[in-house]
N, C-alpha and C positions, 0 to 999 in steps of 0.2 A: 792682308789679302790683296793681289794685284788685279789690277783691273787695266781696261782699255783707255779710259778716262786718265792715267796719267797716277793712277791714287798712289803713296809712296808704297815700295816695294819692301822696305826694311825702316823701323821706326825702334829708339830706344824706350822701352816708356818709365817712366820716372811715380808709377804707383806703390812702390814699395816706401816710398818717400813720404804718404800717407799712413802707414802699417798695414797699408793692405797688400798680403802676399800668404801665398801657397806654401812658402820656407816654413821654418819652423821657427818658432820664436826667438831662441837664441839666435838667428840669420836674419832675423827680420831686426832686432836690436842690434846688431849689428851693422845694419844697413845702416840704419841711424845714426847712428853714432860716427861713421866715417863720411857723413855726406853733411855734418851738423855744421857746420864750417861752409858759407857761399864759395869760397874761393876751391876747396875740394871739389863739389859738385860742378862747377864752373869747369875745370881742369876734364872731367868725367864726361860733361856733354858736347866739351870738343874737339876730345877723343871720339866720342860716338861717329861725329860726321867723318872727321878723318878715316875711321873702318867702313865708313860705306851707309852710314843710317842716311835715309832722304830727309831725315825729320827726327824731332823728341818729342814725346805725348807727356805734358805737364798741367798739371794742376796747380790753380793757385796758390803758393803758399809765402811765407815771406824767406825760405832759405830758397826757395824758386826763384821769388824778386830778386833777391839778393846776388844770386847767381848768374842771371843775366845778365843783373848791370855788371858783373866782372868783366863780360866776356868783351871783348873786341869788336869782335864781327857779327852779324848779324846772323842769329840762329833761327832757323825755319822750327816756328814751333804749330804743333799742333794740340788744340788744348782740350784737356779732360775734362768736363766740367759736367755737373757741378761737384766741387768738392767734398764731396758726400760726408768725410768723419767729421768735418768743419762743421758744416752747416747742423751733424746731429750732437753736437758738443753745443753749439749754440741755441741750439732748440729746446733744447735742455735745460737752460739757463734760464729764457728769454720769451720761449715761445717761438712756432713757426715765422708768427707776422715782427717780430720784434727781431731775429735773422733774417728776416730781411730787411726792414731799417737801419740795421746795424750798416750792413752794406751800403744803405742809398747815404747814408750820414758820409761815408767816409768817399764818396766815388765826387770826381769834379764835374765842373760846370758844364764841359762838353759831353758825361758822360747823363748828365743829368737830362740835358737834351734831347740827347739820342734814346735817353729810357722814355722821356714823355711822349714821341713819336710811335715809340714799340709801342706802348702803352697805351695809345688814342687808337690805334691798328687792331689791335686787341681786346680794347676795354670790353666789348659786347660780350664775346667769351669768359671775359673775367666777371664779370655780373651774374654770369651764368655759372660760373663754377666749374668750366671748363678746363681742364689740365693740360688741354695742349694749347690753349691761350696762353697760362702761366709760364709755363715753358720758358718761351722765347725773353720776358722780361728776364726772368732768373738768368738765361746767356747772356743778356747785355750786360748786368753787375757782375757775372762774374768774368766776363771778358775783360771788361773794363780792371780788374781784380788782379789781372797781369799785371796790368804795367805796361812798355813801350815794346813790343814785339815783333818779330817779324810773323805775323799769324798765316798760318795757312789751312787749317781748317778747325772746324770742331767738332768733338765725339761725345755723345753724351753717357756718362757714365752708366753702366753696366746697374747698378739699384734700380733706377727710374728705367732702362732701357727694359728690362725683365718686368717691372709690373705693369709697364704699358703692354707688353706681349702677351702677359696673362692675362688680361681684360681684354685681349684683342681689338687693340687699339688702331686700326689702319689709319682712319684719320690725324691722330698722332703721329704717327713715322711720317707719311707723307706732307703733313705739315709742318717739322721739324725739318725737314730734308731740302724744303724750300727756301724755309726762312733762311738756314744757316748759309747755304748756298749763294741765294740774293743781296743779305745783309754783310755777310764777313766775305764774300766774292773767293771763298777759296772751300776746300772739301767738305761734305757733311756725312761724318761716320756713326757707328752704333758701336757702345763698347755691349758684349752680353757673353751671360754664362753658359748661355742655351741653344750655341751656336748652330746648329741642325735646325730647331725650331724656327729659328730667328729668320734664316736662310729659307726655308719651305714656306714662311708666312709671306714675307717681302715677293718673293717669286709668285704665291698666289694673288696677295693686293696690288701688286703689278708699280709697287713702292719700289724705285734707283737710287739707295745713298751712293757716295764715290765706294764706301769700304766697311765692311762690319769688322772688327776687331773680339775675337773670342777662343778659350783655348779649345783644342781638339785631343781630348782625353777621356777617361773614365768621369773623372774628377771636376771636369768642363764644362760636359755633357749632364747637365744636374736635371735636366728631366727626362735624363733614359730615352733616346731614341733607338728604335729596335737597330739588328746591324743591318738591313737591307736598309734602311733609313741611311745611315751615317754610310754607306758604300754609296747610294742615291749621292746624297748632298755633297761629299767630297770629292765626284770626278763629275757631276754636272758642270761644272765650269773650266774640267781641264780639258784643253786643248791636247792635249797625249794620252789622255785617255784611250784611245785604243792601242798603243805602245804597253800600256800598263798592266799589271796583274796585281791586284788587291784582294784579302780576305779579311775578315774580325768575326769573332767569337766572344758571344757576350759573357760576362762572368759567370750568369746563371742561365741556358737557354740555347738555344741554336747560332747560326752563322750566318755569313753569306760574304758572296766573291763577286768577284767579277775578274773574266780574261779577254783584254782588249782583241779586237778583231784584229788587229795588224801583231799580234806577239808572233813570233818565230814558229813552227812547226818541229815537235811536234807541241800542243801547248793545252791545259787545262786545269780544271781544280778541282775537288771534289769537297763538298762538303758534310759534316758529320754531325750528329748531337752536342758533342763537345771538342770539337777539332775539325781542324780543314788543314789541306795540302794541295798546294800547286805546284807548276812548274812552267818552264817553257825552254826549247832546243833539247824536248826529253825525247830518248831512241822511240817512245811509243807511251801511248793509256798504262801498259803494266807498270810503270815506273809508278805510278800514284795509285794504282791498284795495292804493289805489292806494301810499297810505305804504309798505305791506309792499315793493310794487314798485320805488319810488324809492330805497329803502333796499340791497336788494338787487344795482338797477341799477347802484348808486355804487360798488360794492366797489373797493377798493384807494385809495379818497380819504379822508383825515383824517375819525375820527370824527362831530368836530364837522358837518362839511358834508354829510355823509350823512343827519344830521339832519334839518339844515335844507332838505335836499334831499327827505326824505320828508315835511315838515313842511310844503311848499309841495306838492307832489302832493298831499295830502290836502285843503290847503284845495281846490285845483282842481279836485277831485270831490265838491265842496259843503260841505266844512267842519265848523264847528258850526253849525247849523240855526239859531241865533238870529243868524246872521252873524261879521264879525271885527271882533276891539276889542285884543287881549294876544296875547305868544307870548311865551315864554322857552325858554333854553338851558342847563342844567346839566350839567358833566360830573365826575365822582369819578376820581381815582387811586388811588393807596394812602398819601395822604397824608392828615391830617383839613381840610386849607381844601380848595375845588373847587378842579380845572387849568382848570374855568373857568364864569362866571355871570355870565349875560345874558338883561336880561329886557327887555321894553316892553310898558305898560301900559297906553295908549291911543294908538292909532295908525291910522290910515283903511287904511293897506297894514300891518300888523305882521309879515309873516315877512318883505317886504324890511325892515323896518326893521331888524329881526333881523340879516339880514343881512348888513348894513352895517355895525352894530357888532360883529360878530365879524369883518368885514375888518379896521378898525378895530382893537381887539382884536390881529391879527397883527402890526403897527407895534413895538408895544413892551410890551403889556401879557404875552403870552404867553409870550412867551421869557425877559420878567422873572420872573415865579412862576416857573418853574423854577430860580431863582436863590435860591429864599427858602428859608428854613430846614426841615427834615423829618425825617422817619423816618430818610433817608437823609444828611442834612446835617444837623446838631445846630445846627449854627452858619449855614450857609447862606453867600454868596456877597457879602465886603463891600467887595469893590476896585474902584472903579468900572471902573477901566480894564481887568479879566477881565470886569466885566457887559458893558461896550459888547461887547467880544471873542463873548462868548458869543450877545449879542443877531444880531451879524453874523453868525457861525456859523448861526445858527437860520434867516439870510434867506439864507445861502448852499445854506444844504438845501434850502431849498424851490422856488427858484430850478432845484436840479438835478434836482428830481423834476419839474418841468414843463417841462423842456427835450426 
């Protein structure tokens, strides 16, 4: 997330190095096993800077340590901490309080220092039971838990950042946000899964870290923010915001848009129970009128055609005002490739060309991706003679819906 403050623009993050990842398990083993090696990982994070990362978000570990000392030059790192699967591997073991002597045992004399200073700063909080006293001890050993780095800020991992949001913690963030600030002189971010909420809370407690780090997805968004919410929080801080036109439709429930005051004329959106459409340089309102119509009219025929069904009504009530030249088709699953994508780019008729190749398209392309590996298939479908099976299968259903 960019800010005015400077915060980085593009960071590599190195979590999957943990096994915490969204992939899927053979991906995630995978990850591991290629990055097992300091000198691979090494080679990976200085590639990063060369494409343009301002920064790597790394957690301690020792193919981390490891990897640093490879490198040459000095890597701006900015650190994830606390190592969350560590520490619950160790607690496991040992106990909360015995995780963290484990740490004070192994951290040096300078490091020992600097924790008894944090420590005398804080001790009234820690008598108390205060968790955002503890906090900052826990950052110094795990800072200290790099190694020799070039540090530039710290983010606190997404576990602890999510149950202080759920307790609505203000005094936490903002007392996090100081420390890491004053003591490591470089950024203090928030990693969270709850990105909307996180964003609406900090705005209300009137809490400035440099950067919150969180995904923006279904899957992200893990306490459901309605979609006026998530259209709210993701153009509150764009500056082209009114250049822009945004819609989302929740999986189960309504919508909502937004068309920036400066879009082109003519420009609008309309929203529906389970769909919305916009546009902008459209000949007029009928152009999302008549889509809205076409779209509706089709109910009970495959996605995709319903599209291109209201995609051809609209041209036919005038279009884009500068004429037609492109049309494409995208469609998401729950998988990360599209179930399907189709564009054309110049073309004197382009929604027939459209289509054509989505008839096209139904021969063998479509009923193949469904054959390929996912969320739900790790491995996917490798026997030709179950793909032919399944491809015929795909043209026997369709077959008996239009019979």
């Amino acid at each position: 997330m960019s800010a005015a403050n400077g915060a980085p623009r593009l960071l590599l993050s190195g979590e999957s190095l943990l096994g915490v990842s969204r992939a899927s398990r053979d991906r995630t083993l995978e990850v591991a096993a290629r990055y097992h090696e300091p000198e691979s990982l090494a080679v990976t994070l200085s590639k990063a800077l060369g494409a343009g990362a301002d920064a790597v978000l790394l957690s301690p570990t020792a193919q981390v340590r490891g990897a640093l000392a490879e490198l040459k030059q000095a890597l701006p790192v900015i650190a994830l901490l606390p190592n969350v699967p560590e520490y619950v591997r160790d607690s496991s073991d040992v106990g909360l309080v015995g995780a963290a002597l484990k740490r004070v045992k192994r951290a040096g004399p300078g490091t020992l220092m600097r924790l008894g200073l944090t420590g005398m700063s804080h001790a009234a909080g820690v008598l108390k039971g205060d968790f955002a006293a503890m906090v900052p001890i826990l950052l110094e050993l795990e800072v200290a838990s790099m190694g020799r780095v070039n540090l530039k800020g710290v983010v606190l991992a997404a576990p602890i950042t999510d149950l202080a949001l759920a307790g609505r913690h203000r005094q936490f963030f903002a007392h996090v946000t100081r420390f890491v600030q004053r003591r490591f002189g470089g950024f203090a971010g928030f990693e969270t899964h709850n990105l909307g909420h996180l964003l609406r809370a900090l705005r209300e407690w009137d809490v400035h870290p440099d950067f919150v780090i969180g995904p923006v997805n279904p899957r992200g968004l893990l306490m459901k923010p309605s979609p006026a919410e998530v259209v709210a929080t993701l153009t509150a801080a764009d500056t082209g915001r009114d250049q822009r036109q945004l819609h989302v439709i929740a999986s189960h429930g309504d919508g909502a848009a937004l068309t920036g005051r400066a879009c082109v004329e003519w420009c609008g959106h309309r929203v529906e129970s389970d769909f919305s459409v916009a546009g902008n340089m459209l000949a007029g309102p009928r152009v999302l009128d008549a889509s809205a119509e076409a779209f509706v009219a089709s109910a009970g025929r495959p996605l995709a055609e319903r599209l291109i069904a209201a995609m051809a009504a609209g041209e036919a009530a005038g279009g884009d005002k500068r004429g037609k030249q492109s049309a494409a088709l995208r469609i998401h699953g729950d998988e990360e490739h599209p179930a399907l994508d189709l564009r054309v780019d110049d073309h004197a008729e382009p929604i027939a060309e459209l289509q054509r190749l989505y008839t096209v398209s139904l021969e063998r392309f479509q009923p193949f991706v469904a054959c390929l590996a996912g969320r739900h298939d790790p491995v996917g479908e490798l026997d030709r003679t179950r793909i032919e099976a399944r491809i015929e299968a795909f043209h026997a259903a369709r077959r008996a819906r239009h019979e």
